[in-house]
OpenMM code with the backbone's topology and positions (N, CA, C; nanometers):
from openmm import Vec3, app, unit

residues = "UNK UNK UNK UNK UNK UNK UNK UNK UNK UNK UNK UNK UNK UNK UNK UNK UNK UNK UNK UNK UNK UNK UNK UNK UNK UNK UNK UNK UNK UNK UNK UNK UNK UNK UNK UNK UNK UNK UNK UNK UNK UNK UNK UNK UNK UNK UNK UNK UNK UNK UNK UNK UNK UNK UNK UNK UNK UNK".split()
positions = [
    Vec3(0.0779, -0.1182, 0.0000),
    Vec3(0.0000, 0.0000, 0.0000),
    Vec3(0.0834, 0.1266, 0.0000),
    Vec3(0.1705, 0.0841, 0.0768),
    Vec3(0.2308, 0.2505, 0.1044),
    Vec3(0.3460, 0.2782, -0.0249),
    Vec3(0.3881, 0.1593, -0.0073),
    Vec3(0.4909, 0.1741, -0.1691),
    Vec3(0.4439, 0.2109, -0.2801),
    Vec3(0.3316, 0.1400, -0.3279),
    Vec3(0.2140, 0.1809, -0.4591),
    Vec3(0.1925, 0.2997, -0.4283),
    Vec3(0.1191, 0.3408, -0.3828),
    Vec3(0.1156, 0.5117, -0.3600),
    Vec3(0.2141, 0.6196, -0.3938),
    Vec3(0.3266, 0.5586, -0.3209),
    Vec3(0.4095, 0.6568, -0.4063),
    Vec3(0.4590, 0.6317, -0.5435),
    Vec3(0.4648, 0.5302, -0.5956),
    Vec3(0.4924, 0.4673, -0.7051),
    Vec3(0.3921, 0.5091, -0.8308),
    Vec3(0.2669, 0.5022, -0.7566),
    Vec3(0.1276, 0.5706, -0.8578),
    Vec3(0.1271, 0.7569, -0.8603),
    Vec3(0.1948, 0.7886, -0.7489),
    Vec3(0.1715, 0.9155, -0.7190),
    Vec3(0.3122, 0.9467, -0.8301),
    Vec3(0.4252, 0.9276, -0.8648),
    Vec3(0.5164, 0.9443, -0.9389),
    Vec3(0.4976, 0.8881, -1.0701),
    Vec3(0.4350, 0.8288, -1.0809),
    Vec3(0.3374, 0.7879, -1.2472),
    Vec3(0.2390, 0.8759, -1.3058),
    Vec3(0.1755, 0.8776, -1.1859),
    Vec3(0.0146, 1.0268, -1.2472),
    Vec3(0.1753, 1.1578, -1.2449),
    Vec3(0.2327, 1.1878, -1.1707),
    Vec3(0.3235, 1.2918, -1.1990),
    Vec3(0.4229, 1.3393, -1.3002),
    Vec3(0.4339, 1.2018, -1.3621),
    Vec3(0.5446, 1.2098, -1.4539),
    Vec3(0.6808, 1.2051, -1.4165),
    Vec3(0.6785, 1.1654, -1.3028),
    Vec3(0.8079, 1.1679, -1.2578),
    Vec3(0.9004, 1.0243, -1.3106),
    Vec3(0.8206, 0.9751, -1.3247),
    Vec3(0.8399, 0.8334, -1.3624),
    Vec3(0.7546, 0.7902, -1.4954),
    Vec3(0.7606, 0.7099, -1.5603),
    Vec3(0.6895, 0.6164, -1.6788),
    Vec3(0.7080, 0.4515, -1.6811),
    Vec3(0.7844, 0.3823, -1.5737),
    Vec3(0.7318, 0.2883, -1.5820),
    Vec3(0.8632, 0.1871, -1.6237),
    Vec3(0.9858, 0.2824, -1.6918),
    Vec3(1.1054, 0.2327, -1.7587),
    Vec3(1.1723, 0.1567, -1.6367),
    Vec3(1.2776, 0.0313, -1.6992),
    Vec3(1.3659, -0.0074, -1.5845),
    Vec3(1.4662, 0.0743, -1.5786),
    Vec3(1.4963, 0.1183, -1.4303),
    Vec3(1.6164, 0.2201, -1.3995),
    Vec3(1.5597, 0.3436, -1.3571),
    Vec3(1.4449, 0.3616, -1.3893),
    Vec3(1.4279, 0.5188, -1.2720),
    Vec3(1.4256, 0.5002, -1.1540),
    Vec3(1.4213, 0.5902, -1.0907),
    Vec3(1.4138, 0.5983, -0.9415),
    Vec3(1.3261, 0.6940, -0.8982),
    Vec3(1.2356, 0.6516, -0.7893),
    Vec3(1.1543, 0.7939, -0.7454),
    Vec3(1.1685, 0.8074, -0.5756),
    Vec3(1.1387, 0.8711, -0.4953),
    Vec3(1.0957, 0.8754, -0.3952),
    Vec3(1.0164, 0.8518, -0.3092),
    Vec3(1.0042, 0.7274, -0.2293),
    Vec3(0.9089, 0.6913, -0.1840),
    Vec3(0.8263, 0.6717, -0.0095),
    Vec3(0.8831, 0.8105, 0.0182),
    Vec3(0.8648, 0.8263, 0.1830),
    Vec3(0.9980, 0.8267, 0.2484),
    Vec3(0.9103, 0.7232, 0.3803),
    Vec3(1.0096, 0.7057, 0.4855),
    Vec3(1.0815, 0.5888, 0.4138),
    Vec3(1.0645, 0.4821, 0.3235),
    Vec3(1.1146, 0.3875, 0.2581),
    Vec3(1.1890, 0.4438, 0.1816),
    Vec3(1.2605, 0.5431, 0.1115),
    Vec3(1.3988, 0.6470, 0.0385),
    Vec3(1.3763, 0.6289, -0.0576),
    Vec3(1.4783, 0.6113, -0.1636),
    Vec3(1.4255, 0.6340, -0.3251),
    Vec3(1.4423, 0.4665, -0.3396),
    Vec3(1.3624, 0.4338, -0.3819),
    Vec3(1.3131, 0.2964, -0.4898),
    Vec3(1.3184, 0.2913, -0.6801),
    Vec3(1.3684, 0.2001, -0.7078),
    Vec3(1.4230, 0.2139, -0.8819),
    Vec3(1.2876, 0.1016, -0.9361),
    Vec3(1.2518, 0.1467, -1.0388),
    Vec3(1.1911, 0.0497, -1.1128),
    Vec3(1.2790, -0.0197, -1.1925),
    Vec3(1.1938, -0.1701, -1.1530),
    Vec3(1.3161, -0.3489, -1.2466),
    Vec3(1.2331, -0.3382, -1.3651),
    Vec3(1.2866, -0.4430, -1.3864),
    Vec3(1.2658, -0.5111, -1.5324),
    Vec3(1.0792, -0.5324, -1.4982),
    Vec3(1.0607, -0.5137, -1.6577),
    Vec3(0.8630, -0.5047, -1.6533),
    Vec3(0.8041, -0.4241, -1.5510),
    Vec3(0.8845, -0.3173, -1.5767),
    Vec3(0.8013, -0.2246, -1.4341),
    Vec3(0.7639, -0.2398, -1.2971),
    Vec3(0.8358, -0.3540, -1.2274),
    Vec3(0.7700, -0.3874, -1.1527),
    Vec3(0.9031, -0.3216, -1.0286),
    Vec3(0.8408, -0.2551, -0.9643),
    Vec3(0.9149, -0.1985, -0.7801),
    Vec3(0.9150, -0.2999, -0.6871),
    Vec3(1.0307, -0.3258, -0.6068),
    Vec3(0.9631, -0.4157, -0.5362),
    Vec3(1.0306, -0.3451, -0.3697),
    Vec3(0.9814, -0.4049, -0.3179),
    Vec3(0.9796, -0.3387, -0.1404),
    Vec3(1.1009, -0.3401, -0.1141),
    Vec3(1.1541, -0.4943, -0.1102),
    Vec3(1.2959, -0.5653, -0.0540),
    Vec3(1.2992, -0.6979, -0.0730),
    Vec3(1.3321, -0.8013, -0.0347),
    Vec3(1.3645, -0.9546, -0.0336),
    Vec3(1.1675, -0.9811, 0.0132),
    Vec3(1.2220, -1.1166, -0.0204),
    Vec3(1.0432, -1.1659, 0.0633),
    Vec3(1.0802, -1.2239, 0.1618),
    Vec3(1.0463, -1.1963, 0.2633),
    Vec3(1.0669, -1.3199, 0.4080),
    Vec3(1.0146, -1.4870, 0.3536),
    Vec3(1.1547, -1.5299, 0.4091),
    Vec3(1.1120, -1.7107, 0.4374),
    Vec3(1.0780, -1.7378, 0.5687),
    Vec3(0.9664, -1.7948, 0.5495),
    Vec3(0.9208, -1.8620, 0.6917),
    Vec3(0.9229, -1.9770, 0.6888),
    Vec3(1.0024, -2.0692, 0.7599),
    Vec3(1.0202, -2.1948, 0.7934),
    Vec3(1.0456, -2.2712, 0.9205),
    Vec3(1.0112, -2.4000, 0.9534),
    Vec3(1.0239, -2.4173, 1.1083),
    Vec3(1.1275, -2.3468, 1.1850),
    Vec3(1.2304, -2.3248, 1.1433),
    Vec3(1.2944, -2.2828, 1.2052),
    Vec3(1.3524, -2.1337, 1.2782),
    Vec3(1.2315, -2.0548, 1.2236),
    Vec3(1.1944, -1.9213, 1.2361),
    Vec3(1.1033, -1.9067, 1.2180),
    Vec3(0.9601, -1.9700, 1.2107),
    Vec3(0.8090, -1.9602, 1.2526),
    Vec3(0.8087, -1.8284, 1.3648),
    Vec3(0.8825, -1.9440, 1.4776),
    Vec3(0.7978, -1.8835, 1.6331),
    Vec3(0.9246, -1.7107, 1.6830),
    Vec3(0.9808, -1.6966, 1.5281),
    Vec3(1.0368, -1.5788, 1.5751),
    Vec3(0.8946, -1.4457, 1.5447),
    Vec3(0.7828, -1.5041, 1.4715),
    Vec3(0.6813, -1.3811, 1.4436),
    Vec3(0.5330, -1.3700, 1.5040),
    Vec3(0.5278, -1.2903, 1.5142),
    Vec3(0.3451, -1.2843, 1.6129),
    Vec3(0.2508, -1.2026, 1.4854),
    Vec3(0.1695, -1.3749, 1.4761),
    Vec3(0.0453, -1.3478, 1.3659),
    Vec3(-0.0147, -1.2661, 1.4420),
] * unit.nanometer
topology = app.Topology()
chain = topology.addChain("A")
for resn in residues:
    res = topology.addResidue(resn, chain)
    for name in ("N", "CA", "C"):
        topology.addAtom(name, app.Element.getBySymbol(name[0]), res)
């Protein structure tokens, strides 16, 4: 949510178009680059596996 927002808010602006390699600004999260097929991404994805389950509170 909060990433898209700025990501949409720098698209309706023109600050951006969508290319791989720009970069915009995206809050308290700093500047973020658009990859390959337009796609931004946050950071890594968390693995959850037995062995770090009970490090998180659903």
């Amino acid at each position: 949510g909060y990433l898209a927002y700025y990501a949409a808010a720098a698209l309706i602006q023109g600050k951006i178009s969508g290319k791989q390699g720009e970069s915009f600004s995206a809050g308290t999260l700093g500047t973020k680059s658009v990859g390959a097929n337009g796609v931004v991404l946050l950071g890594s994805p968390t693995t959850f596996d037995k062995g770090n389950i009970d490090q998180f509170n659903f």
